[in-house]
MARLO-212448 format. One record per residue (C-alpha): residue number from 0; residue in one letter; chain; x negated, y, z negated. Coordinates in nm, 3 decimals. Example, Ala and Ser with C-alpha at 12.3 -4.5 7.8 and 13.67 -1.06 7.14 Angstrom:
residues 2
+------+------+-------+---------+---------+---------+
| resi | resn | chain |      px |      py |      pz |
+------+------+-------+---------+---------+---------+
|    0 |    a |     A |  -1.230 |  -0.450 |  -0.780 |
|    1 |    s |     A |  -1.367 |  -0.106 |  -0.714 |
+------+------+-------+---------+---------+---------+
end
This chain:
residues 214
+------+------+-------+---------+---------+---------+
| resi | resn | chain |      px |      py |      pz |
+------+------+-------+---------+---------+---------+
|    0 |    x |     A |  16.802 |   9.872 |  -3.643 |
|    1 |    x |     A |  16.518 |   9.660 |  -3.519 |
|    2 |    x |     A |  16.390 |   9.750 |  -3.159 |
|    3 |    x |     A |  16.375 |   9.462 |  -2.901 |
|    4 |    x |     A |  16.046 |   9.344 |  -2.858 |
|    5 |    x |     A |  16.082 |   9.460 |  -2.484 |
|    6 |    x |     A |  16.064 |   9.807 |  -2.568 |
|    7 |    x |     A |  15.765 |   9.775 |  -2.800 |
|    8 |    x |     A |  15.405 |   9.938 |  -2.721 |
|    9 |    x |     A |  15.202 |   9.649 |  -2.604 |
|   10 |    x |     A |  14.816 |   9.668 |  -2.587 |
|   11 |    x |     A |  14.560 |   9.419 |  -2.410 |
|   12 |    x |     A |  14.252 |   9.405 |  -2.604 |
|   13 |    x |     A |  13.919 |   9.177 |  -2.507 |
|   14 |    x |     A |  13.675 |   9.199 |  -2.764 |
|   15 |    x |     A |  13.356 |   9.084 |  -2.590 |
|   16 |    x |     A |  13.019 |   9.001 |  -2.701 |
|   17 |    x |     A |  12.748 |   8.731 |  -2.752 |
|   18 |    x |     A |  12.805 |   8.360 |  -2.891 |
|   19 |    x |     A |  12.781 |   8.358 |  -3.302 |
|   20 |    x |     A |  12.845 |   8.666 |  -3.362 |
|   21 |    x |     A |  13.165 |   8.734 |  -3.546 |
|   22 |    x |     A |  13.420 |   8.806 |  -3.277 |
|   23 |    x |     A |  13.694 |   8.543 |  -3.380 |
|   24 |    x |     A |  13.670 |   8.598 |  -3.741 |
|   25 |    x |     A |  13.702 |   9.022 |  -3.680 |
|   26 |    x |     A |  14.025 |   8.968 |  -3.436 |
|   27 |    x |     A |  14.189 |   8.670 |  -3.720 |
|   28 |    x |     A |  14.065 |   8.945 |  -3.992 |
|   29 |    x |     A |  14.273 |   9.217 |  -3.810 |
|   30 |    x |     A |  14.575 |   8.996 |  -3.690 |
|   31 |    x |     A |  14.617 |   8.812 |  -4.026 |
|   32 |    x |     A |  14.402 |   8.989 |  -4.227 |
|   33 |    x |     A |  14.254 |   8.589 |  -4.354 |
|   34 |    x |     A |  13.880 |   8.559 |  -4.311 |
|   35 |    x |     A |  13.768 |   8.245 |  -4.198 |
|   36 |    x |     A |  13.403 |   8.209 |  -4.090 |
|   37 |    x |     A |  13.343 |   7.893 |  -3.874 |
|   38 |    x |     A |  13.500 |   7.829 |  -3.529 |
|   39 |    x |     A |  13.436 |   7.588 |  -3.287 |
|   40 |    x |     A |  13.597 |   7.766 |  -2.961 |
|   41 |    x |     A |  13.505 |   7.613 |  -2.634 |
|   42 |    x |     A |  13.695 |   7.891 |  -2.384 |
|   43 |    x |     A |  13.850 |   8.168 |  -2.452 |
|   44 |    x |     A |  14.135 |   8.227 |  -2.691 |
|   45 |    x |     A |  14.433 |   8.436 |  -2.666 |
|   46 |    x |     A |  14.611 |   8.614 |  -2.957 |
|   47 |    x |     A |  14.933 |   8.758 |  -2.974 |
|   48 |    x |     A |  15.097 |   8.950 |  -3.280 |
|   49 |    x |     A |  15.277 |   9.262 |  -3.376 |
|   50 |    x |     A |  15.096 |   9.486 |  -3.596 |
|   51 |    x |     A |  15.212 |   9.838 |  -3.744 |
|   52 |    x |     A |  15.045 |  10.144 |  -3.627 |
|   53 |    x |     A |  15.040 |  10.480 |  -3.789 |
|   54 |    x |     A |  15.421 |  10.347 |  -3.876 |
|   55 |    x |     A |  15.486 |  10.176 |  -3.516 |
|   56 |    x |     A |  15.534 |   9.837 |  -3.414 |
|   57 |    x |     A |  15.285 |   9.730 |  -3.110 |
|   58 |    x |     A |  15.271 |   9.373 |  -2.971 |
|   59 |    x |     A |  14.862 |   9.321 |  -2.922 |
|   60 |    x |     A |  14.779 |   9.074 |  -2.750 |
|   61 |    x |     A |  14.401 |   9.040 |  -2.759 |
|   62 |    x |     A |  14.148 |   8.773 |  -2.571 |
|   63 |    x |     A |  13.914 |   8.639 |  -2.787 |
|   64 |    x |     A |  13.593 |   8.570 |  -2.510 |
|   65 |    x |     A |  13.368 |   8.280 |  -2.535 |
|   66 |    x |     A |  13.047 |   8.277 |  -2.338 |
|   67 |    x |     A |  12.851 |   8.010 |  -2.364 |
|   68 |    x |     A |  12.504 |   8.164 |  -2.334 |
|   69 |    x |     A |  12.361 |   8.490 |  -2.364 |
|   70 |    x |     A |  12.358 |   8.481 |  -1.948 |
|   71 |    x |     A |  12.732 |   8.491 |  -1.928 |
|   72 |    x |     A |  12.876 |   8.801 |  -1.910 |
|   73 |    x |     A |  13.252 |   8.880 |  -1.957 |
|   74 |    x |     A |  13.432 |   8.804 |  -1.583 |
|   75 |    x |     A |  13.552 |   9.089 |  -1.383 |
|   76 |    x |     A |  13.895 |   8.971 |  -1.417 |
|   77 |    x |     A |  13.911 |   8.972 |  -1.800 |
|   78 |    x |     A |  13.782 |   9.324 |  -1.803 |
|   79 |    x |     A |  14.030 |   9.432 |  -1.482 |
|   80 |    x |     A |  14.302 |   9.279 |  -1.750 |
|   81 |    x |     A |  14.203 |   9.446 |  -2.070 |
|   82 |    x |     A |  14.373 |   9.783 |  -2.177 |
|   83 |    x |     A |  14.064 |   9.812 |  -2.415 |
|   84 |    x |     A |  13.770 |   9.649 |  -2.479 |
|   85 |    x |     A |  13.590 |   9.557 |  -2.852 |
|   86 |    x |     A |  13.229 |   9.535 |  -2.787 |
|   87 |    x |     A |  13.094 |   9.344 |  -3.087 |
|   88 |    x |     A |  12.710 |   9.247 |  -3.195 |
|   89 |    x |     A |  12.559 |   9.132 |  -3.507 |
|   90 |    x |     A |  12.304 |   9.355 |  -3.722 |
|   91 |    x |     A |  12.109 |   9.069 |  -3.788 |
|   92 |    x |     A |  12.022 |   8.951 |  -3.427 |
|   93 |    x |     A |  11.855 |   9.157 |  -3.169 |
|   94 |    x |     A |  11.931 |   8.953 |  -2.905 |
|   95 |    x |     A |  12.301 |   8.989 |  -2.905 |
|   96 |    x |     A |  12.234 |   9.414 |  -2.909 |
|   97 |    x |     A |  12.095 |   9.346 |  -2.567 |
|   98 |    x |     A |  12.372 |   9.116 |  -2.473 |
|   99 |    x |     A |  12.622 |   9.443 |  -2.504 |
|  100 |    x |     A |  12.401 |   9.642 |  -2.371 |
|  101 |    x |     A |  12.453 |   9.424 |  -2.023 |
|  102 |    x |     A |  12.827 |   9.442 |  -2.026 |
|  103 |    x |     A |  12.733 |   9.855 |  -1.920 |
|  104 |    x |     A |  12.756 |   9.762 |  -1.531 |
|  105 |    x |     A |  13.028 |   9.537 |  -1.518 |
|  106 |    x |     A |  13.239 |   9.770 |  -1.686 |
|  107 |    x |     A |  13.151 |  10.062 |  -1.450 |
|  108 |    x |     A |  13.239 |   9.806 |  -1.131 |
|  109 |    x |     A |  13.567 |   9.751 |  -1.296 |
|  110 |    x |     A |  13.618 |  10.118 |  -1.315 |
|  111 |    x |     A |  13.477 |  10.196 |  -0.957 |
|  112 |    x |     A |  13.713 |   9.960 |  -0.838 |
|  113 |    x |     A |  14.057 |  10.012 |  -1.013 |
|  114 |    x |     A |  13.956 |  10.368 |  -1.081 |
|  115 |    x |     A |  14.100 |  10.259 |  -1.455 |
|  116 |    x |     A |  13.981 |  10.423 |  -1.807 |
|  117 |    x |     A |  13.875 |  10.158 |  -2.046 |
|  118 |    x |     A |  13.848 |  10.269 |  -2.372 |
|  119 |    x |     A |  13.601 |  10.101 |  -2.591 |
|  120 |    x |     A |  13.471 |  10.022 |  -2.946 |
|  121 |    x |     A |  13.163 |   9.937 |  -3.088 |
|  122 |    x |     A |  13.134 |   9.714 |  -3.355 |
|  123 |    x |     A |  12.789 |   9.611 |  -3.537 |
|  124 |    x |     A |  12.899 |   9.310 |  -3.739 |
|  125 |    x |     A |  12.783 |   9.123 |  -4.032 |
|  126 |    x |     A |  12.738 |   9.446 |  -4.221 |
|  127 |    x |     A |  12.723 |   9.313 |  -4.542 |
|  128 |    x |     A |  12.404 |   9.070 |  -4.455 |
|  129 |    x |     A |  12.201 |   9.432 |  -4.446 |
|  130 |    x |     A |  11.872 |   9.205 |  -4.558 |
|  131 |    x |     A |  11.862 |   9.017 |  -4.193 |
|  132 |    x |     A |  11.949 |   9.328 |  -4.050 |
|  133 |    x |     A |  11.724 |   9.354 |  -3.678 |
|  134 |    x |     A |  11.926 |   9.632 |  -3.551 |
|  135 |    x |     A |  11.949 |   9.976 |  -3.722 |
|  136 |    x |     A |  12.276 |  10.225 |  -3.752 |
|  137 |    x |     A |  12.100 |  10.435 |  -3.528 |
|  138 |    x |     A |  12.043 |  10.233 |  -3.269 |
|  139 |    x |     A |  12.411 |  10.121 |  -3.230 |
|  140 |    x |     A |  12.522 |  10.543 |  -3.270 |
|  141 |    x |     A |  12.279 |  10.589 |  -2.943 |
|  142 |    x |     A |  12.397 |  10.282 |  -2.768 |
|  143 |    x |     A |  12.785 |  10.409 |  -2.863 |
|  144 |    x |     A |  12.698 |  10.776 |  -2.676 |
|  145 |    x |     A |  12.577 |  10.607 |  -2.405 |
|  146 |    x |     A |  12.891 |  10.378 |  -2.403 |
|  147 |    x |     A |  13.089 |  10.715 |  -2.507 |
|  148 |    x |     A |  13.315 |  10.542 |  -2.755 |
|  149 |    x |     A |  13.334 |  10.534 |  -3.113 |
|  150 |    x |     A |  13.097 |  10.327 |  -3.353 |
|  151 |    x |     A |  13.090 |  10.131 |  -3.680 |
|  152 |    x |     A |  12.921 |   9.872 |  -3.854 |
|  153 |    x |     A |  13.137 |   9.613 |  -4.042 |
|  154 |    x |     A |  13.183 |   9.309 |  -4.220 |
|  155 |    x |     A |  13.435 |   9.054 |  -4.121 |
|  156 |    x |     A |  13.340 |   8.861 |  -4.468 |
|  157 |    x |     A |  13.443 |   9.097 |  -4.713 |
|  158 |    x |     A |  13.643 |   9.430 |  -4.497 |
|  159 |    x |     A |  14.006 |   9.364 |  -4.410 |
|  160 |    x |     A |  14.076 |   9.802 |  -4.387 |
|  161 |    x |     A |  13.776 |   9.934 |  -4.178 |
|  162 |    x |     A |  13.810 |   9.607 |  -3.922 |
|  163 |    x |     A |  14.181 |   9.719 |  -3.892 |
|  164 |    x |     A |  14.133 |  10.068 |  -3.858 |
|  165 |    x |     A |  13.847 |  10.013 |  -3.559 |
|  166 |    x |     A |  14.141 |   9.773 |  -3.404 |
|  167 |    x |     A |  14.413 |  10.052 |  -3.461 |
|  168 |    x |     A |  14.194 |  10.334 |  -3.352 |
|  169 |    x |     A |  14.080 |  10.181 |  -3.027 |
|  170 |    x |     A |  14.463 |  10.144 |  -2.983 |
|  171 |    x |     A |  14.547 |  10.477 |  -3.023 |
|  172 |    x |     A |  14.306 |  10.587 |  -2.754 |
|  173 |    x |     A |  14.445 |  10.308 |  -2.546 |
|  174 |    x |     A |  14.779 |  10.477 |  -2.556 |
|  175 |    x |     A |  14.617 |  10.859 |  -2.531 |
|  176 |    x |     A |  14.488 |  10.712 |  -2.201 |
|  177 |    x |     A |  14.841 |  10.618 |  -2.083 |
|  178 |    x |     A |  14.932 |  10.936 |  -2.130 |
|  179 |    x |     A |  14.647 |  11.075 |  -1.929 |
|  180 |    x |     A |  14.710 |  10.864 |  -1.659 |
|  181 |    x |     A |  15.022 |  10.920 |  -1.636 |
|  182 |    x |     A |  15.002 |  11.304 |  -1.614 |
|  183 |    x |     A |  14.697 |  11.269 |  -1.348 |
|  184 |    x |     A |  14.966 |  11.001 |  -1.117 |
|  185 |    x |     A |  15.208 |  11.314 |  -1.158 |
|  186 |    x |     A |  14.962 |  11.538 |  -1.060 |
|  187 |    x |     A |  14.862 |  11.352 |  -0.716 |
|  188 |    x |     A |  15.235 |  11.299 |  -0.651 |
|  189 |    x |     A |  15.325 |  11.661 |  -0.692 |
|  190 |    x |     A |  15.013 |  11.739 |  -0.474 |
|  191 |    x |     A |  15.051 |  11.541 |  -0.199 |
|  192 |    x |     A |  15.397 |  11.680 |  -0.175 |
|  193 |    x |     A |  15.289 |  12.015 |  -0.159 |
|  194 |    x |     A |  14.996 |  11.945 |   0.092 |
|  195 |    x |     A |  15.247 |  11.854 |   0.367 |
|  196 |    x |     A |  15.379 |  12.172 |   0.474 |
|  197 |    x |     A |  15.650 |  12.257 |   0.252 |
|  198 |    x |     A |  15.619 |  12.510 |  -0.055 |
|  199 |    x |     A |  15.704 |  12.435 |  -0.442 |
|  200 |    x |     A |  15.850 |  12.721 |  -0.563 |
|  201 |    x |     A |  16.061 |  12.767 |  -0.913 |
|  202 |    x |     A |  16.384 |  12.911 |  -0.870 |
|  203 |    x |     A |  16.436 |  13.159 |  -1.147 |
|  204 |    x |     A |  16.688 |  13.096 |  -1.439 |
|  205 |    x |     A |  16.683 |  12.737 |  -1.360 |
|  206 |    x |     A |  16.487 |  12.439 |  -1.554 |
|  207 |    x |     A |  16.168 |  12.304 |  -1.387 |
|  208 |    x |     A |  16.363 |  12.023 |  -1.323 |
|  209 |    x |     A |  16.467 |  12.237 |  -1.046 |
|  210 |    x |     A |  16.178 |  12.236 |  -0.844 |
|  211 |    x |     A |  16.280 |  12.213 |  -0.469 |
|  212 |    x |     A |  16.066 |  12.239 |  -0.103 |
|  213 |    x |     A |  16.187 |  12.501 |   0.081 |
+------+------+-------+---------+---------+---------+
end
């Protein structure tokens, strides 16, 4: 039986990055798996569809930014939002390497503020244009360590599998997060129980579940 669509996984993806260079046609590529190669978006778009993963249905619903010049960074409240960002620039223009190179500090503000883990993706389109090409593999694997987040270069013309899998994968580490946080929320509630006088203690022959202050 088909779950409701209430109890699916949904994810919050932003993919982020300078004007021109591919970010609409890689998020239509992974949602529909259609290539189309001219837009003509004057704000920002939001997608919604359900996509399988490793076998599992999860709603994305994924913000498709549109600055208007290089100077306009993604907003605070876009990256506060996101579950995961997509951090895309084109091989073929320099300027737009820079441009994600920028988004670095807004990102750590975000986190110094929520305290929230925002796991990322780096994405060096127009991969198949490799005779333009101003920015080298090797400077997008040292710009990913920095970043600490996986790396590719792709081609939203002519790659409907890799562009999904770099969508999927940044997923699953969205999720692996969850779980992370999750345990760590435990982990302060459990402590700050203990820290006000009373003592945890497992009673023996009985399930952690338990757990009582004495």
């Amino acid at each position: 039986m088909r779950r409701k669509k209430s109890t699916l996984s949904e994810v919050k993806l932003a993919v982020v990055g300078a004007p021109g260079v591919g970010k609409s046609a890689l998020t239509v590529r992974f949602l529909t798996k259609r290539y189309i190669g001219e837009y003509d978006h004057q704000s920002e778009t939001r997608y919604k569809n359900e996509i399988l993963v490793d076998g599992d249905p999860v709603i994305f619903e994924i913000c498709d930014t549109c600055p208007k010049s290089l100077g306009e960074l993604p907003s605070a409240e876009t990256l506060a939002w996101s579950d995961g960002l997509v951090l895309v620039y084109s091989i073929t223009d320099r300027a737009s390497f820079n441009y994600v190179r920028q988004i670095w500090q807004p990102i750590q503000d975000v986190r110094g503020k929520d305290g929230k883990d925002i796991p990322m993706v780096l994405l060096g389109n127009k991969g198949d244009m490799v005779h333009l090409r101003q920015v080298s593999s090797e400077e997008g694997e040292i710009l990913a360590k920095d970043f600490d987040c996986n790396f590719s270069e792709v081609a939203a013309a002519d790659q409907v599998v890799e562009v999904a899998e770099a969508f999927q994968d940044l997923c699953k580490e969205v999720h692996a997060a969850r779980r992370k946080n999750k345990t760590s929320l435990l982990d302060r509630v459990l402590g700050s129980k203990g820290s006000k006088g009373g003592i945890l203690t497992y009673h023996r022959g009985k399930s952690d579940s338990s757990i009582a202050k004495d």
